[in-house]
N, C-alpha and C positions, 0 to 999 in steps of 0.2 A: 271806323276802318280797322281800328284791335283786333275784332271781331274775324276779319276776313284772314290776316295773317297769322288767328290762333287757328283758322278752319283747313288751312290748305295744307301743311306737311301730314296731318292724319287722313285726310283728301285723297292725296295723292299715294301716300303708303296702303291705305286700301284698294284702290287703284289698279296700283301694280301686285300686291298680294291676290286679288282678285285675277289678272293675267296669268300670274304664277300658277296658280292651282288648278284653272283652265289648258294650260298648257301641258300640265302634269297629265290630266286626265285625258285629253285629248293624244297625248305620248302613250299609254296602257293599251296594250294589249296591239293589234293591225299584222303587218306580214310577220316581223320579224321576235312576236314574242314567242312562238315556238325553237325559234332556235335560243333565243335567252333563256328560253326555260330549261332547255335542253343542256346546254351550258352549267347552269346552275344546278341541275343534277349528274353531271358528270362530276362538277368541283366537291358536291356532295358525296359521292358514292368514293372518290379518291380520297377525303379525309376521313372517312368513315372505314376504308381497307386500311389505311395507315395506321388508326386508333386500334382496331383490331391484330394489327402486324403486331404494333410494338406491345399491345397486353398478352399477346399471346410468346412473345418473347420473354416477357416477364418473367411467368411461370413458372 
């Protein structure tokens, strides 16, 4: 019976890591990843005028 209770917490953390990364992949991409991308290149293009402001302040 050792056996069974050295088997189950690795068991069950597979499991749920197995859930986890299904969820994850099954969350990518669908309606809403054009506006998160879109998102994500606005917050990019703002830190990247910002980097540009202040080096060019620099000078």
């Amino acid at each position: 019976m050792d056996y069974v209770s050295a088997l189950v917490p690795p068991v069950v953390m597979a499991v749920f890591f197995i859930g986890l990364v299904r969820v994850i992949v099954k969350t990518q991409g669908g309606a809403a990843k054009a506006k998160e991308d879109a998102a994500v290149d606005a917050a990019l293009a703002r830190a990247e005028s910002a980097r540009q402001a202040s080096a060019g302040g620099d000078a």
